[in-house]
Every structure is written in C-alpha cells, then in structure tokens.
C-alpha positions as CSV (number, residue, x, y, z in Angstrom):
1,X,0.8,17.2,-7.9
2,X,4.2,18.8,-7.5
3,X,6.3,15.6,-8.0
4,X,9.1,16.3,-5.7
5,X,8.9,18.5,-2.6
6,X,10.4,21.7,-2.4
7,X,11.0,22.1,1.2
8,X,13.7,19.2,0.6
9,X,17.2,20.4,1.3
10,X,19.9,19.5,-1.9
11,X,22.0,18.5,1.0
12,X,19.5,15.8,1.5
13,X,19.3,13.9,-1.6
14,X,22.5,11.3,-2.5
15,X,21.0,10.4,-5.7
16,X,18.6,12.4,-8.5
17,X,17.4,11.6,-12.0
18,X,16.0,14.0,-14.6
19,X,13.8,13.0,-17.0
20,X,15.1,9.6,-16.9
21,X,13.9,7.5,-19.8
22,X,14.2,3.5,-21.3
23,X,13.1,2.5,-24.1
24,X,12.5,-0.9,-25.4
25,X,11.0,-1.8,-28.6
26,X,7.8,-1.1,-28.3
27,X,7.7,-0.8,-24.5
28,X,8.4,2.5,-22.7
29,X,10.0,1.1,-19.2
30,X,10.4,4.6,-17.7
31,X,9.3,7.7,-19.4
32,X,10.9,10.9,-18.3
33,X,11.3,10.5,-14.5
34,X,12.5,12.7,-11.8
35,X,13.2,10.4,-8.6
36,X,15.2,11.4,-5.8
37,X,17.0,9.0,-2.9
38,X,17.5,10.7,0.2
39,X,20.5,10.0,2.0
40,X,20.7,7.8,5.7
41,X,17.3,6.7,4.9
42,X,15.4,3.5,4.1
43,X,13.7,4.6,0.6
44,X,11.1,2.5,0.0
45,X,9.9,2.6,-4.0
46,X,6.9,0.7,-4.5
47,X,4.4,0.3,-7.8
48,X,3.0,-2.5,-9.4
49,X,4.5,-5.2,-11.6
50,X,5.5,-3.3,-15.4
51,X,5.6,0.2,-12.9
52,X,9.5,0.7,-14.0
53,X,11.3,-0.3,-10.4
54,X,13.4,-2.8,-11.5
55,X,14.0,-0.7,-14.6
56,X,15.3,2.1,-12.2
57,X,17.3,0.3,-10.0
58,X,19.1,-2.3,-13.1
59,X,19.9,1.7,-14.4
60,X,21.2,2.7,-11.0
61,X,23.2,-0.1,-11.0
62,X,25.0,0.1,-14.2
63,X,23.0,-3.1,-15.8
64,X,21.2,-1.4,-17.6
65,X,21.8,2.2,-19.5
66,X,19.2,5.3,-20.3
67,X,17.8,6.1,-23.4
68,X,17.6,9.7,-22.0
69,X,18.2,11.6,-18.8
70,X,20.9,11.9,-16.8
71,X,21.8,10.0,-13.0
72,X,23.4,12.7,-10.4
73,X,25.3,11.3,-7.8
74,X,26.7,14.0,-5.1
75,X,25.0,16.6,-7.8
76,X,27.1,15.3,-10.0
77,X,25.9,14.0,-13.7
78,X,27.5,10.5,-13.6
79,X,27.6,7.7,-16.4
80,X,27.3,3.7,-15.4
81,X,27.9,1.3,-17.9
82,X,28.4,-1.8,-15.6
83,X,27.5,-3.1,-11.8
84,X,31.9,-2.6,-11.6
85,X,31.7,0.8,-12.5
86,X,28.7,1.8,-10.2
87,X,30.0,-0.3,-7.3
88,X,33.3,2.3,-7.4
89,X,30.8,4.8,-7.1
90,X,29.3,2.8,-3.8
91,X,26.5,1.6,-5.8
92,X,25.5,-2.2,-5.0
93,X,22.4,-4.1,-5.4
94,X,20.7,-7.5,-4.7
95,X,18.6,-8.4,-7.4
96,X,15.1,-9.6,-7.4
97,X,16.2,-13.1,-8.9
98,X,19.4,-14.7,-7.2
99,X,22.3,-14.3,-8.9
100,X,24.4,-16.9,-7.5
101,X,26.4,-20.0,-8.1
102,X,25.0,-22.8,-7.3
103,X,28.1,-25.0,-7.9
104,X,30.4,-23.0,-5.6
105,X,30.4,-22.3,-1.7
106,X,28.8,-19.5,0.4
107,X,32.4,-17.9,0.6
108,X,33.1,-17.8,-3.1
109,X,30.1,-16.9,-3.8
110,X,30.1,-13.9,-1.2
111,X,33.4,-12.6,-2.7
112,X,33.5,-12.8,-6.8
113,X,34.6,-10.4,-8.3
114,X,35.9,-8.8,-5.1
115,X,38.4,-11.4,-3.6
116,X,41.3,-10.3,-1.4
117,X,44.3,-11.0,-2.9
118,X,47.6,-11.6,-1.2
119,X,51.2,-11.6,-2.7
120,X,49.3,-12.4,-6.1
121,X,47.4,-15.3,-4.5
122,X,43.6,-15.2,-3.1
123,X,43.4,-15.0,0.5
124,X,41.4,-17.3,1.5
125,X,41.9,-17.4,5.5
126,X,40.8,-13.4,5.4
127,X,37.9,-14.3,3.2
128,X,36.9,-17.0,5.1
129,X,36.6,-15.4,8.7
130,X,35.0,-12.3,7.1
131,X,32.5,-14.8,5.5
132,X,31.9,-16.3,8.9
133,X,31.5,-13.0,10.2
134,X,28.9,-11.6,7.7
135,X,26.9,-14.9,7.8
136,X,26.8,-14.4,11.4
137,X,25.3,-11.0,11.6
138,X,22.7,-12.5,9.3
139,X,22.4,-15.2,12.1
140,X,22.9,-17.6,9.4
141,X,24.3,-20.5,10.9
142,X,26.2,-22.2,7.6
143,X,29.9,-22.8,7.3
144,X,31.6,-20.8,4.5
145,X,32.4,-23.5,2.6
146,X,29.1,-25.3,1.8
147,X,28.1,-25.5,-1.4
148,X,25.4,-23.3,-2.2
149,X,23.2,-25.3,-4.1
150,X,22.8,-27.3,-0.7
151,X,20.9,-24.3,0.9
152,X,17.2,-23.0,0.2
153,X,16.2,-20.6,-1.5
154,X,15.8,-18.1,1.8
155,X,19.4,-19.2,2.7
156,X,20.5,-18.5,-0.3
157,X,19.1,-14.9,-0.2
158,X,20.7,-14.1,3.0
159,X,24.4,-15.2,1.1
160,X,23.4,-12.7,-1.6
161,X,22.3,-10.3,1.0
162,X,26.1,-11.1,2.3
163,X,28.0,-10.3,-0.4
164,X,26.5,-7.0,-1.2
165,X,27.2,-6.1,2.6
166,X,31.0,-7.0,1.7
167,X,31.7,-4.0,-0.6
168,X,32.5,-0.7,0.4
169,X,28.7,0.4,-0.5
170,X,27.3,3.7,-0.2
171,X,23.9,3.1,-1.7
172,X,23.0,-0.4,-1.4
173,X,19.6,-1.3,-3.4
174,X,17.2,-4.1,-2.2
175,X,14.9,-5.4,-5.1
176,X,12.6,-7.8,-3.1
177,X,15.0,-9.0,-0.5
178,X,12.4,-10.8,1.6
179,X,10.3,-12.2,-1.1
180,X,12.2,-15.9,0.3
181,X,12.7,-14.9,3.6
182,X,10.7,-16.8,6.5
183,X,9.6,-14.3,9.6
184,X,12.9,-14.7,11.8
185,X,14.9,-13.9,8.7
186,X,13.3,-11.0,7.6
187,X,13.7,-10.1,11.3
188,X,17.0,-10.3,10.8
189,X,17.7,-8.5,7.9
190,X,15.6,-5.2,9.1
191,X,17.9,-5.4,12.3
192,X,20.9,-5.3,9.6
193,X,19.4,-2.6,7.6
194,X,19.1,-0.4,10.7
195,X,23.0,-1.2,11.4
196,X,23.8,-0.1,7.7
197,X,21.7,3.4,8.5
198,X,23.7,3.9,11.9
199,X,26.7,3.2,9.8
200,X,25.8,5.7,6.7
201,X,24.3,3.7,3.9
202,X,21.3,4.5,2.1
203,X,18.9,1.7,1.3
204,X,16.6,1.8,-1.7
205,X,14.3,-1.0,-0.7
206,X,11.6,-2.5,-3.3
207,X,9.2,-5.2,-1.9
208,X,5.4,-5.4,-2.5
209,X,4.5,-6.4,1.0
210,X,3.2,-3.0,1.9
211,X,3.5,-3.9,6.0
212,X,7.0,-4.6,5.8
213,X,7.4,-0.9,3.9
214,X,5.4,0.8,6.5
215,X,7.6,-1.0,9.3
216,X,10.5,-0.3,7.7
217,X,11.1,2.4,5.4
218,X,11.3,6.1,6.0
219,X,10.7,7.6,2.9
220,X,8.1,6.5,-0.1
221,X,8.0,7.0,-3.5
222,X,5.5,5.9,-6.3
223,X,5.8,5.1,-9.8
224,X,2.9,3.9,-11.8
225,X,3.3,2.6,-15.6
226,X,6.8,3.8,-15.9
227,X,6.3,7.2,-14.5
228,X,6.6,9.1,-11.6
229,X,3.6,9.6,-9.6
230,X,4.4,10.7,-5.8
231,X,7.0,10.5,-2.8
232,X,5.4,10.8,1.6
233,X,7.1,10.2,4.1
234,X,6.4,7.0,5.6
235,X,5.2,8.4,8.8
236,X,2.3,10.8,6.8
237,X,1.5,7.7,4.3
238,X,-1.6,4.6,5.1
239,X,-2.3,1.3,2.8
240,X,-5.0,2.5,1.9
241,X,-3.3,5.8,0.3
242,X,-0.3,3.8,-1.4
243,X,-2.6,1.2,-3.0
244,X,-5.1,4.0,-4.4
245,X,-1.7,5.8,-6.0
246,X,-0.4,2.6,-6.9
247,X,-3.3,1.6,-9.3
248,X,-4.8,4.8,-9.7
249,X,-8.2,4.1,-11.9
250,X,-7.4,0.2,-12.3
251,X,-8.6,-0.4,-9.1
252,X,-9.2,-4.6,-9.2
253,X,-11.0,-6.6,-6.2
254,X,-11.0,-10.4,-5.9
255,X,-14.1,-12.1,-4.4
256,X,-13.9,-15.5,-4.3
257,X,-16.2,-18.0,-5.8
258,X,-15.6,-21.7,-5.2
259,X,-16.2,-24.1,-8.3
260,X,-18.4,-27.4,-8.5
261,X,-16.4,-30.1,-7.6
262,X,-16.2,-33.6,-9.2
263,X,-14.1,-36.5,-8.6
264,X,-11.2,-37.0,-6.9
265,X,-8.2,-36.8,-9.8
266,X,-5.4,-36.7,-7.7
267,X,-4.1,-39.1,-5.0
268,X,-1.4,-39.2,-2.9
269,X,-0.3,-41.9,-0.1
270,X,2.5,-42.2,2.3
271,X,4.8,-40.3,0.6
272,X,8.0,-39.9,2.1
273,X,11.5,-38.5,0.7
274,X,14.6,-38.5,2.9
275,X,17.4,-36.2,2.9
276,X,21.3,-38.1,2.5
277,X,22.4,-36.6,5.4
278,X,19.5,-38.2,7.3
279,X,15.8,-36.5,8.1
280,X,12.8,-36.4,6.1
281,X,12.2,-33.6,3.3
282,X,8.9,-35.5,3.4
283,X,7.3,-37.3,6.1
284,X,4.4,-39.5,5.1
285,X,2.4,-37.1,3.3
286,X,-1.2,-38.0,2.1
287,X,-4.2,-36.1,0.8
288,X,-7.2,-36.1,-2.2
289,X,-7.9,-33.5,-4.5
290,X,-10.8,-33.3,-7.0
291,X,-11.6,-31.0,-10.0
292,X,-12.6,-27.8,-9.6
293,X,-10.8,-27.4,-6.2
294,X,-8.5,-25.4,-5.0
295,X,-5.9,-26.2,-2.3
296,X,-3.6,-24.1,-0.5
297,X,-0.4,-25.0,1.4
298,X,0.7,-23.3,3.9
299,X,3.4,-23.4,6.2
300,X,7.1,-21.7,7.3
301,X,10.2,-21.7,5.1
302,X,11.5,-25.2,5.1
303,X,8.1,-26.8,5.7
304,X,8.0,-28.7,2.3
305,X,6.2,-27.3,0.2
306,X,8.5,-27.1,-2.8
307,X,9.5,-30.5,-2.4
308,X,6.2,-31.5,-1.6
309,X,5.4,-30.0,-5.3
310,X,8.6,-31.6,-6.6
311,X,7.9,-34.9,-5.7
312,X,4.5,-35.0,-7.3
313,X,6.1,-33.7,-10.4
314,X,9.0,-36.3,-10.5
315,X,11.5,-33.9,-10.3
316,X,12.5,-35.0,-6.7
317,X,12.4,-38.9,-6.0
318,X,10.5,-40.6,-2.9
319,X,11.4,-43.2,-1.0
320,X,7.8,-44.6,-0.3
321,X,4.5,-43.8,-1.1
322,X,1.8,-43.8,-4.2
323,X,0.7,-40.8,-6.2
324,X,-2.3,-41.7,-8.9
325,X,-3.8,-39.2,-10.8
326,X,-7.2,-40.5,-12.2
327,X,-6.8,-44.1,-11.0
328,X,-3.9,-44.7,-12.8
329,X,-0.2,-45.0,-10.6
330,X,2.6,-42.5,-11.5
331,X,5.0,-43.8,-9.4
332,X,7.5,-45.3,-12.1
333,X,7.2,-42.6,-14.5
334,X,9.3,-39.3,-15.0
335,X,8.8,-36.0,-14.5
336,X,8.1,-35.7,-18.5
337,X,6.1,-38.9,-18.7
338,X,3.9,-37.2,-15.7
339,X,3.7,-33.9,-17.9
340,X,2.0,-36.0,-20.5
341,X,-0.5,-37.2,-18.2
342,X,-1.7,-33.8,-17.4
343,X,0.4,-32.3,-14.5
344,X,2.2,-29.4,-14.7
345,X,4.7,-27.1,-12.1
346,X,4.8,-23.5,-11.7
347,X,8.4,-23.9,-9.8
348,X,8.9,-21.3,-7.2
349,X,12.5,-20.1,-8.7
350,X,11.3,-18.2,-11.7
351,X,14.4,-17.3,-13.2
352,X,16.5,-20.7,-12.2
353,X,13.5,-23.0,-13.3
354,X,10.9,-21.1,-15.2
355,X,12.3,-19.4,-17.8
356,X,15.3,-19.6,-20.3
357,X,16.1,-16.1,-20.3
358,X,18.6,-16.3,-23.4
359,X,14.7,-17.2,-25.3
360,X,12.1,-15.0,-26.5
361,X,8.4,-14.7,-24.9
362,X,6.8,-17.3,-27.8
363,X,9.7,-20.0,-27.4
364,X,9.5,-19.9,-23.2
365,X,5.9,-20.1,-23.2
366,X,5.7,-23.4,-25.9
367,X,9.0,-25.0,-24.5
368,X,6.5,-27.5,-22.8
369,X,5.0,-28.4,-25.1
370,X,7.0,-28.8,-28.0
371,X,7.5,-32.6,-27.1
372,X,3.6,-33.2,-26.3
373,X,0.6,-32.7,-28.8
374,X,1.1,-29.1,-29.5
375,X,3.0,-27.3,-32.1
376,X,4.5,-30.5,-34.3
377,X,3.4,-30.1,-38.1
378,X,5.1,-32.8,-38.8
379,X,7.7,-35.6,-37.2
380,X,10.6,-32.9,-36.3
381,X,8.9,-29.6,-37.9
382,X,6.8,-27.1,-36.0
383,X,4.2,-25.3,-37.2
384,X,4.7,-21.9,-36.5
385,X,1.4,-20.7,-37.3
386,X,-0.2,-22.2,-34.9
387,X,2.7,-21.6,-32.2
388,X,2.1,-17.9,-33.1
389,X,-2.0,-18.0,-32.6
390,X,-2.1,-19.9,-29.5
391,X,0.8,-17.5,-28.2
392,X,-1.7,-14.7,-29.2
393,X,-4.0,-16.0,-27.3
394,X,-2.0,-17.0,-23.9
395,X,-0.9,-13.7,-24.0
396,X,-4.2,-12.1,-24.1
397,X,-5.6,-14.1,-21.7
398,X,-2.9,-13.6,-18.9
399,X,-2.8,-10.3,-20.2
400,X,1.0,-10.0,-20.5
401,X,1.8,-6.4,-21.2
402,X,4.5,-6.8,-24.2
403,X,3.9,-5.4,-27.4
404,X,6.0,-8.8,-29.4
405,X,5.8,-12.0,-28.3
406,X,9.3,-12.4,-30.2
407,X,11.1,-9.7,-27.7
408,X,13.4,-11.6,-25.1
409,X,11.3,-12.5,-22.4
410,X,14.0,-10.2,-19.9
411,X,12.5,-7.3,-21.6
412,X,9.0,-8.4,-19.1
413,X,8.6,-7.2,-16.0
414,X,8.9,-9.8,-12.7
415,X,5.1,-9.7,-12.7
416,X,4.7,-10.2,-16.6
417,X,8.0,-13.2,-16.4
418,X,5.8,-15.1,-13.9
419,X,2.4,-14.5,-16.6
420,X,4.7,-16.5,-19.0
421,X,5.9,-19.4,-16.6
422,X,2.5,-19.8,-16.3
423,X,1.3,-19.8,-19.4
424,X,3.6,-22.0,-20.0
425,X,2.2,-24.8,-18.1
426,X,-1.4,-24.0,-19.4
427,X,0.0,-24.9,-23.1
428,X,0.7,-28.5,-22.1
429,X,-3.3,-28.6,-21.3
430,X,-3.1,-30.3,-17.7
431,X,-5.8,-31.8,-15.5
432,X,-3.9,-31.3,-12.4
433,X,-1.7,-27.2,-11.7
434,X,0.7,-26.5,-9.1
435,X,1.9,-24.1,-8.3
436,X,4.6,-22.9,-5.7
437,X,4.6,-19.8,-4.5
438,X,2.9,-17.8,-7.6
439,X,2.6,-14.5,-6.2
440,X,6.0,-14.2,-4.9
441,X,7.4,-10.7,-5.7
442,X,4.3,-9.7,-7.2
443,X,2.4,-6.1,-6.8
444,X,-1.1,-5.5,-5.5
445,X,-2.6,-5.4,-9.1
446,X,-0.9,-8.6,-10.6
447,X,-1.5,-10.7,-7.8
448,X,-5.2,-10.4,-8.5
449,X,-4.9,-11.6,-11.6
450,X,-3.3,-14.4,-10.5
451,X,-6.2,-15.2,-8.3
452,X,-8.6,-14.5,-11.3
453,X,-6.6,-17.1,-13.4
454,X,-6.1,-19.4,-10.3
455,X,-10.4,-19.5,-9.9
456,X,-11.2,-19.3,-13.5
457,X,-9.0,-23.0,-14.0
458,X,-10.9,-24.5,-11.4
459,X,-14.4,-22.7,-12.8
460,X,-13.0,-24.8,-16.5
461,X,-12.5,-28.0,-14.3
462,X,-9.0,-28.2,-13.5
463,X,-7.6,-28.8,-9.9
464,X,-5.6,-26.5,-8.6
465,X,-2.9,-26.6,-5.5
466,X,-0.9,-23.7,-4.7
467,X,1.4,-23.2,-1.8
468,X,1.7,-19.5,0.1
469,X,3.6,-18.0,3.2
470,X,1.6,-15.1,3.0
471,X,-1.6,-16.3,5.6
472,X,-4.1,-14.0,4.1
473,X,-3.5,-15.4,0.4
474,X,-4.1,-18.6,1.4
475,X,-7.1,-17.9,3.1
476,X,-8.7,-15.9,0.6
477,X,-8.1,-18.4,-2.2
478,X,-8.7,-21.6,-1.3
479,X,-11.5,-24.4,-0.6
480,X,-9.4,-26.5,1.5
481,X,-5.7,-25.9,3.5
482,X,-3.0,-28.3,3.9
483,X,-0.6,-26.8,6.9
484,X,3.0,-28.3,6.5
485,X,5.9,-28.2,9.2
486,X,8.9,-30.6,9.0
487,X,7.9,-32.4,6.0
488,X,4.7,-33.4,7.1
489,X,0.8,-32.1,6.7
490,X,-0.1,-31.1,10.4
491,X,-3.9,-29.6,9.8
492,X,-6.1,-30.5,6.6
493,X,-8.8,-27.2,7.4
494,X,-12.0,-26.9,5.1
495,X,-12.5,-23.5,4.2
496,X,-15.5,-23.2,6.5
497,X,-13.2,-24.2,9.5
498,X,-9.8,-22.1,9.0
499,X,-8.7,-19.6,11.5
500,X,-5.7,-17.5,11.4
501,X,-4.5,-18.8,14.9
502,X,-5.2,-22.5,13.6
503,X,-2.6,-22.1,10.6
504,X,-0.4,-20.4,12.7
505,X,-0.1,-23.2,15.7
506,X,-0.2,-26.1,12.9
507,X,2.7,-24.6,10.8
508,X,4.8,-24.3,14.0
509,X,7.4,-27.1,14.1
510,X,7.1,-29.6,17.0
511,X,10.2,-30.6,18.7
C-alpha cells in the first residue's frame, strides 16, 4: 500500500515527517515514519496503545526529540527542542494526562508561561476577562479564580483545553481530549473545534472512541506498532475497516463468561459523604458484592463513582454509614489499614494517583506492597530477588510490552502505564479490586485485555467493581449494574435485566 496519496497537493499538507524514528532502549517507539497533517482539517490519528501516537505528537511538540528523521513545517526542515520553541512555531498540545496545577486557579493555570505583562507587572484584569471569556465558549460555568484542585477531573480538562486555545496556535494537537469529558462537554468541545477550523487551525485529534473520530474528523491516519500503516478520508473509511488496520493479524474478541459466585465479602450501608459547601458527594449508598462477581457502575460525570470508590478505600471520609468486608467493620481504619485487609484502587487519574513517574516500571509496580507481606527480607531490607521474579511475572501476565522492567515507567505507553497501575494493586494480593474507569484512553486491543484480566480475577475468586461511562463496556462486562446520579445508586439491574434505555433514564439526574 502506497503510504501517502499521491493525488495530495504540497499546498495541502502543514506538517510532514520523513522517516521519522525514536528510539528507546530497547523499544522502538516509531520506526521510520512518513505522516502527513493536512491543513484546516480535523486529522484524526488513531492505533492501539504502544502504536507510537503519543510518541509523534510529544515529538511534534518539542517534548520529546528524534532519533532520526526530520519534521517539515511549511516544507521547511524544522528542529523542536521544547513545547516554547514549538509553540513559536504555532505548535500547541493538550496532553493525554492533565498537566495542571492543582494548587493554583483556573486563570493561572490557563496563562503560565504566557501571562500578559504590563509596565513589568502581570495583568491580571486582561487575563482575567479573557479567562472568563475562554471558559465561557467552553460553557464552563467556573469563575477564574477557583482553585483548580476544586474541580473534576472533566472540568479540569476543559481548563487545559482553555489554555491551549489562549496561544496564538496554528496546529493545536488533542491527545485524548474527551477521555474525561461527559456527553454535553464533548458537545461542547466539537462545536469549538469547528470554530478553530473556520478560524484556520489544524487539529490533530487522538482519541480511541472510534464514533467520536467518525463524527468528527476529516482525515485518518493509522499507525500500528510504531509504524505507519494507512491514511482515508473519513468520509471513505467504516469501523469495521479502522479496527481491521488497527490490529492487523492480532485480531482479539471478548466473550464473556460469568464466574461462580460465593459469599457476600463486601458490604456497604448508608454511606453518605457531604461536600463543605453543602450537598452530598454521596447520598446513602448501599449494596452486596460476593466473590467471583463483577459489578459495574455506571452513570454521567459527576455521578460518584470516583468518590464512591474513594470512600470504600478510605481515601475520602464519610459522614455515616458501614462498610465490612468479610464480616469484619472497616469503618475506623485507613486507607492503608484497608489495603491490608485486601482492598485495593485502580484510581481513575493514572498519572496524578497511579504512578510516580520519577520511578522505574519494578519500583511503581511493588510500591504497594513494600509495607505489606511482600518483598521484606528482613526488618528494613528488601529482597530484590524476589521483587525482580514476581515483577517478571506481573509483567508477563498483563503482558506489558517493555523490554526492562528497570526503564522509567514514562518510557510505557498510556495503555502499558495503566497495565502497571494495575499490576500494582494485584501485588498487594486483595480479596476485594476496584477499579475506576480502567479503560479510559485505551485502544481497541488493550481494552480487551483488560476485560480478560478483569474476568480471569473473578474466575480466581476475587470480586471485582469497576465503574464505566462508556454504556456498552459496562454491559458487556458485568453480572450486575449499579446506576449512580447525584451521589446516589438509582437502579441495581441483574445482567439478565439491563437495557440500554434503563441505564440511560436511571443515570439521568432528578431535579
């Protein structure tokens, strides 16, 4: 297959690469690629986790720099060492994992790095109305000065969405940008990317929800284990087409197979957590779960399902209520005292919660467990042999494509990072696994295997509760779905019982 089409006017394309290559040790990212962005248009690059997309686009951006190749911008060869240097080229990207500030508002946040300065002195009157003014095409209904780390996570996207839109950006790259995004918001943000089009920006839009890339890109390309493999137009591509040139021959197909059951380990009563400015996070929340099943949580964003998670976990408190796993009451003990008992978290934030990225594959992976019954030879002395086996093993199991288990774990792909999060939380050997939103910003491939890991804990006896927006995901995995809206479970649907329509009209919010 000819990989770029010859019919294509030079005029066309903003951005090329030839034989663009990056190299890790022992991991080829991208190996000789030639892609092309086509300017005014929504270019849509889609692969599976490990396919080289985030590679591309960190390279694009100046994060991250070629082994060989060369980047053309305008037909001209151009060299990015840094996210500054590309964003004077018109270069600007919101990546996959937020890169915010918790501790500061939405309007420093939106402008560092790129404040408006005054006579020598910030302006913080301009920044503030053009703040107020960005949030509001986003129909993001926040004051400028809010802290950050008082929004969601969806919120919090739209703010980094923000920021990028306040540079003067020619090609603006979208790695996953509605991978947090409830329906109205993503909306939202495919109304803004039509404005930035009518205005003359190119977008270079990753996401691995192949509807949204149907809906809205205009161009597609490819790339399948760090090479090129194909670019359609959107209008001449199907589903079926892009997932048969995403995996190729490693075509993989779920079917679901419930586990036996046994009796009930986890309990939960009444539990309620309030929010200080009034309102419930959780409202009364109270369900059973036994080994070997699998419950899903559905509902919108803001429903409760991460605190939900958090409160079981101790990482939130609650105001009232019981939660006993096996009998026994947890309601007194910590989030590390409940670790010990046998639950563990997948959090929903991968890079904020899941991973220390300064820390290599082995360490993230047995961070858990280093203060439970794992790796201690010896009061205050690990035993690195059998850290190093039973990392072996993990990584084998999840089948984590990385050659060392030493390499930083920001040398893995998005899809391979989440493999370690939860392998981490298998290490500390728990009875009861949540997790929140596992598949999020995951490709076709490695979301199955995150379904084959999900049924093969329950098949060893574990219970299992995950929480999904995506309505099909939760319907294919589990034996039982909890629907939450406002804080509280609204349906409690059998497997044998749930419709589409039913989750829909139970995870709308009442007023």
């Amino acid at each position: 297959m000819n990989p770029l089409a010859p019919d294509t006017a030079a005029s066309d394309v903003i951005i090329e690469t030839r034989d663009l290559s990056r190299i890790y040790p022992g991991v080829t990212a991208l190996d000789s690629v030639n892609y092309r962005v086509y300017r005014n248009k929504v270019n849509v690059l889609i692969g599976e986790n490990g396919a080289g997309k985030s590679t591309m686009m960190k390279m694009l951006a100046g994060v991250e720099t070629p082994s060989s190749g060369q980047i053309l911008l305008e037909d001209q060869v151009v060299t990015l060492h840094s996210t500054h240097q590309a964003e004077k080229h018109g270069i600007s990207i919101i990546f996959q994992e937020l890169n915010l500030f918790p501790n500061m508002n939405v309007m420093d946040n939106i402008f560092i790095g790129n404040e408006f300065f005054q006579r020598g002195r910030i302006n913080e009157k301009y920044q503030y109305a053009l703040a107020k003014s960005l949030l509001e095409r986003l129909e993001l209904d926040v004051d400028p000065l809010t802290p950050l780390g008082e929004l969601g996570i969806g919120h919090q996207q739209l703010v980094e969405i923000a920021r990028a839109l306040s540079k003067d950006t020619r090609v603006l790259i979208m790695d996953e940008p509605t991978s947090a995004l409830s329906q109205s918001e993503v909306k939202v943000l495919f109304k803004v990317i039509e404005q930035l089009k009518r205005r003359g920006v190119t977008i270079i839009y990753i996401s691995h929800r192949l509807e949204e890339l149907m809906e809205i890109g205009d161009h597609i390309t490819i790339f399948r284990d760090g090479r090129f493999i194909c670019e359609r137009e959107v209008r001449d591509a199907s589903i079926p087409w892009i997932i048969e040139q995403m995996v190729g021959d490693k075509k993989k197909h779920f079917d679901y197979q419930p586990a036996p059951q046994g009796e009930t380990v986890l309990e939960v009563k009444g539990l309620t957590a309030l929010h200080q400015s009034g309102g419930h996070k959780l409202n009364d929340v109270g369900f059973r779960l036994r080994k070997g099943e699998v419950i899903g949580i559905y509902g919108l964003l803001g429903a409760g399902r991460t605190e939900l998670f958090k409160g079981l976990i101790g990482m939130m408190p609650c105001q009232q209520g019981n939660i006993h796993l096996n009998g026994e009451c947890l309601d007194r003990l910590r989030f590390q005292q409940r670790l010990k008992k046998g639950i563990a978290l997948v959090p929903e934030d991968r890079q904020g919660e899941g991973v220390v990225q300064m820390m290599s594959i082995k360490s993230n992976m047995t961070l858990s467990d280093l203060s439970l019954r794992g790796f201690r030879r010896a009061w205050r002395w690990l035993n690195p042999g059998k850290e190093r086996e039973n990392v072996g093993e993990m990584v084998q199991q999840l089948a984590i494509k990385v050659s060392d288990a030493e390499l930083p774990v920001t040398s893995l792909s998005g899809g391979n990072q989440q493999k370690v999060v939860l392998g981490k939380a298998l290490m500390t050997r728990p009875e009861v696994v949540l997790l929140d939103e596992p598949t999020r910003g995951i490709d076709v491939g490695a979301k199955t295997d995150v379904y084959h890991l999900i049924g093969r804990m329950a098949h060893q006896g574990l219970a299992v509760m995950f929480s999904s927006s995506e309505l099909d995901e939760v319907m294919a995995l589990a034996d039982r779905i909890l629907v939450m809206a406002d804080g509280r479970i609204t349906a409690d649907l059998p497997r044998s019982e749930v419709t589409r329509e039913k989750l829909i009209i139970a995870s709308t919010p009442q007023d």
